[in-house]
C-alpha positions as semicolon CSV with decimal commas, in nm:
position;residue;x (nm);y (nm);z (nm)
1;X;12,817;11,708;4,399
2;X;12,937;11,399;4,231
3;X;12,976;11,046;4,455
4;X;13,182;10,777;4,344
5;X;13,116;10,443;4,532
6;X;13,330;10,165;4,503
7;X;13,196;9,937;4,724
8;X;12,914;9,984;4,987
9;X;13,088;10,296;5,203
10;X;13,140;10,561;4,959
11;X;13,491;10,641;4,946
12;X;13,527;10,936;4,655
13;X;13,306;11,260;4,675
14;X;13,406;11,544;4,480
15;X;13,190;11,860;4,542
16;X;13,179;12,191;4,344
17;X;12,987;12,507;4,535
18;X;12,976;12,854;4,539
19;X;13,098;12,866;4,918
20;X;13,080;13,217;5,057
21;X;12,781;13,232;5,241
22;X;12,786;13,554;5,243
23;X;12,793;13,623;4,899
24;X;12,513;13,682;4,704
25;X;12,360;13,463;4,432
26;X;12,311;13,599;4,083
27;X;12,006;13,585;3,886
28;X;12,022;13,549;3,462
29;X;11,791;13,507;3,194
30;X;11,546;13,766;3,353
31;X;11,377;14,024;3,127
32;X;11,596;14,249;2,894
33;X;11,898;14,059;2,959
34;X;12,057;13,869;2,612
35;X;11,979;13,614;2,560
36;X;11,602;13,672;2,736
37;X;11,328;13,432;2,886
38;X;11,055;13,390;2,676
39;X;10,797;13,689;2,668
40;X;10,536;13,518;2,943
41;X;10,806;13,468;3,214
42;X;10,896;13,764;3,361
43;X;11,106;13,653;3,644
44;X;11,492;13,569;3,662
45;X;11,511;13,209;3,500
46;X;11,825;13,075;3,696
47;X;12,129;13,153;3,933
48;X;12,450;13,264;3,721
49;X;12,677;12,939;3,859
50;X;12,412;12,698;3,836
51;X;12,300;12,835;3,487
52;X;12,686;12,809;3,395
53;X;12,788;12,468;3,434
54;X;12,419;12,308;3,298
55;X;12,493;12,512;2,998
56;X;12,874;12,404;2,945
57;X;12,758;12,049;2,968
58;X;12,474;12,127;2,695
59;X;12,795;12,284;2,430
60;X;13,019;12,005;2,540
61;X;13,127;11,627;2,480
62;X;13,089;11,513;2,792
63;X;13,313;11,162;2,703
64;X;13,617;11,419;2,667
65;X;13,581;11,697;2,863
66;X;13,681;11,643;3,248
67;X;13,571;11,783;3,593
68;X;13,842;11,972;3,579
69;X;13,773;12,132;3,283
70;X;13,429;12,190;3,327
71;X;13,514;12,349;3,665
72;X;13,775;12,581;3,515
73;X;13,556;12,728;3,229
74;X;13,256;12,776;3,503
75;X;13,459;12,945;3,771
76;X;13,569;13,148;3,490
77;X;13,251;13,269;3,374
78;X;13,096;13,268;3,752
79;X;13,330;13,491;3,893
80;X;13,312;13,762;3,594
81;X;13,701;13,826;3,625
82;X;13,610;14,101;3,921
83;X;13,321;13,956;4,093
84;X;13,147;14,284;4,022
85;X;12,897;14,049;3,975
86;X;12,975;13,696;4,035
87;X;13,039;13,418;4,308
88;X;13,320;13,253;4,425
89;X;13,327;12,856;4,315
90;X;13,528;12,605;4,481
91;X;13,645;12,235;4,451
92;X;13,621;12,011;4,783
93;X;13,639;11,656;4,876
94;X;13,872;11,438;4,635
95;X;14,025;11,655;4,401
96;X;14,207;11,315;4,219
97;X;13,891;11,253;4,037
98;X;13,848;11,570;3,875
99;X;14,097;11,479;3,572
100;X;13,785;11,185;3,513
101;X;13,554;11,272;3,227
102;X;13,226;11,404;3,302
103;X;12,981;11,112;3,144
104;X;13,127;10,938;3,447
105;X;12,899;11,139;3,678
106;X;12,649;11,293;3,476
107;X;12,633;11,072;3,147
108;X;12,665;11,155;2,794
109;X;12,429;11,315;2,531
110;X;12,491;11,139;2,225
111;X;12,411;11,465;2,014
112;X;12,735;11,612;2,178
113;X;12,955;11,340;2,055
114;X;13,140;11,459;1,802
115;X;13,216;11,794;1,949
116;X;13,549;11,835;2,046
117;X;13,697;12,041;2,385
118;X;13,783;12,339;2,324
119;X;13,895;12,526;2,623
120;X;13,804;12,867;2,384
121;X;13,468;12,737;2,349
122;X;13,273;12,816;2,614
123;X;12,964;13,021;2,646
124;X;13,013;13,391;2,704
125;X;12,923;13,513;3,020
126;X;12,566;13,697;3,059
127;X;12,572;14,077;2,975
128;X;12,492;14,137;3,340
129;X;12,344;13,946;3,640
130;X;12,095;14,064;3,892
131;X;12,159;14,021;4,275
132;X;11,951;13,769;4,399
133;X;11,834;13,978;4,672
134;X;11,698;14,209;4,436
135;X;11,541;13,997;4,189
136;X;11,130;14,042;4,365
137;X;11,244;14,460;4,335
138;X;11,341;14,380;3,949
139;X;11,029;14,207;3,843
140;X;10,830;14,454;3,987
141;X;11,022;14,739;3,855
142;X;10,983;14,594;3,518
143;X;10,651;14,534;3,528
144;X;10,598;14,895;3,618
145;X;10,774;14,995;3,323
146;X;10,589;14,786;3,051
């Protein structure tokens, strides 16, 4: 959620979610999965839409590319173009400043600079995703493999 106060009652919130409460959460980086945790973690590493928009920030100028941008190329990659798996992801709350660049609300890494947007270069989304419902049944199941 990003708040945007412009005097003492805050008068500009702009919120980005995953909704549906009765969809499921997906878990990534886990075990097998490319590209994998590191050997001595053996658990799921992050949700799939959480995991998505940390890592477009990391790729991306964040002086040029905009909220709206960002929240394009993440719903993209959330929802997996079937929701096979995936998550529904949804702007609320004033939409207006979603056309404002992103180092307004999150700041800038000054190693990301010079890259340019691309909408074409985004990260590609995970080879697969793990319910989160089952993700205690996948560690175990994987440690009774090894």
């Amino acid at each position: 959620m990003w708040i945007r106060c412009s005097s003492v009652d805050c008068d500009r919130i702009h919120c980005r979610m995953k909704p549906i409460v009765l969809e499921s959460s997906w878990g990534t980086y886990y075990p097998g999965e490319y590209p994998s945790p590191p050997p001595e973690y053996e658990t799921c590493l992050g949700d799939l839409y959480s995991v998505a928009w940390m890592e477009d920030s990391d790729i991306h100028n964040l002086r040029k590319e905009t909220l709206h941008q960002q929240y394009e190329i993440v719903k993209r990659r959330t929802i997996n173009d079937n929701y096979a798996y995936g998550s529904h992801v949804m702007q609320l709350g004033d939409i207006g400043i979603s056309m404002d660049n992103l180092f307004t609300c999150l700041g800038t890494n000054p190693a990301n600079d010079n890259f340019k947007f691309v909408d074409g270069n985004s990260l590609l989304p995970p080879t697969k995703a793990i319910n989160q419902r089952y993700a205690d049944l996948f560690h175990f199941w994987d440690k009774w493999l090894s």
